[in-house]
C-alpha positions in Angstrom: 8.2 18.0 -20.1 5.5 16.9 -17.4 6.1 16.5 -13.9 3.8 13.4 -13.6 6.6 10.8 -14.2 8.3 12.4 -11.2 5.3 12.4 -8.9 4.8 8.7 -9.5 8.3 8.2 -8.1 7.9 10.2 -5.2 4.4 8.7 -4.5 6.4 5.2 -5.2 9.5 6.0 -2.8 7.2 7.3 0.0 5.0 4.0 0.0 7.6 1.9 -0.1 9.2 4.0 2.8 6.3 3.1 5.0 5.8 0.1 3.7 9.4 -0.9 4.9 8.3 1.4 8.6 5.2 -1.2 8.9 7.4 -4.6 8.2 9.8 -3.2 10.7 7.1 -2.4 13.2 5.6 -5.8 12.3 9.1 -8.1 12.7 9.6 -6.6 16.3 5.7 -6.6 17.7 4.4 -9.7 15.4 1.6 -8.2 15.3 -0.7 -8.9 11.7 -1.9 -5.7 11.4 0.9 -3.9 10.6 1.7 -7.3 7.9 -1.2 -5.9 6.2 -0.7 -2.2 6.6 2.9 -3.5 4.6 1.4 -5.6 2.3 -1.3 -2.6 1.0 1.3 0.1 1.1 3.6 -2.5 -1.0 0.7 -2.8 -3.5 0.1 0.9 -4.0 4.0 1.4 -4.4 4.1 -0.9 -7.1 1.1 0.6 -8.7 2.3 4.2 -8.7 5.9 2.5 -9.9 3.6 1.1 -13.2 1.7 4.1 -13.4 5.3 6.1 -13.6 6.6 4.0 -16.6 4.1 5.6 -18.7 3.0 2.5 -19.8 -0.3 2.3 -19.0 -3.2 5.5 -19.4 -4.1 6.6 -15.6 -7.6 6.5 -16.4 -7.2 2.5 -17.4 -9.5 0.3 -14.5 -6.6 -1.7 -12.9 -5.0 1.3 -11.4 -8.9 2.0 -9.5 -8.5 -2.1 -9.3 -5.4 -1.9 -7.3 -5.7 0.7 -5.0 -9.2 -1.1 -4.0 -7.4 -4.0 -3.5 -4.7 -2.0 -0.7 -7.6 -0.4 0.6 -9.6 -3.7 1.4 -6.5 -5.4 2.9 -6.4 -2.0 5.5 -9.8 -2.6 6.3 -9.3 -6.1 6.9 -6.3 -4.8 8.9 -8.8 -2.8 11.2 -10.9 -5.5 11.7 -8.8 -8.7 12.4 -7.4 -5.8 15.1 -10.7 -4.9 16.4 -11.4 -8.8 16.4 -9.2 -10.0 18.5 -8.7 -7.1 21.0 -12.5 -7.8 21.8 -11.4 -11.4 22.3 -9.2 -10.6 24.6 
């Protein structure tokens, strides 16, 4: 029995834990970066939650595709934020 089915969950559970920390942060300081910080840590939960269902060979493209996509939305998340604090 492997353990990689288990460590998908655990990698799913913890990004959707601070996934959920960032949307709280976000509801009480309405502030966009930490939207995005949620919205790229939802994305890489969801991809580790596919990759866990053993449906789909890790070494496929769309699981390099996806985690690309979370990483660009954090660095749009760092610059929006550098943005507008040198706006201010």
């Amino acid at each position: 029995m492997s353990i990689l089915p288990y460590m998908h969950g655990a990698l799913t559970a913890l990004c959707l834990v601070v996934a959920l920390f960032f949307l709280r942060l976000w509801r009480r300081a309405h502030d966009r970066f930490y939207l995005y910080f949620s919205i790229a840590f939802g994305v890489m939960a969801t991809q580790w939650a596919v990759l866990g269902s053993n449906q789909v060979p890790e070494h496929a493209v769309w699981p390099y595709m996806t985690r690309l996509v979370a990483f660009l939305v954090i660095i749009v998340a760092i610059v929006d934020k550098n943005r507008r604090a040198a706006r201010s």
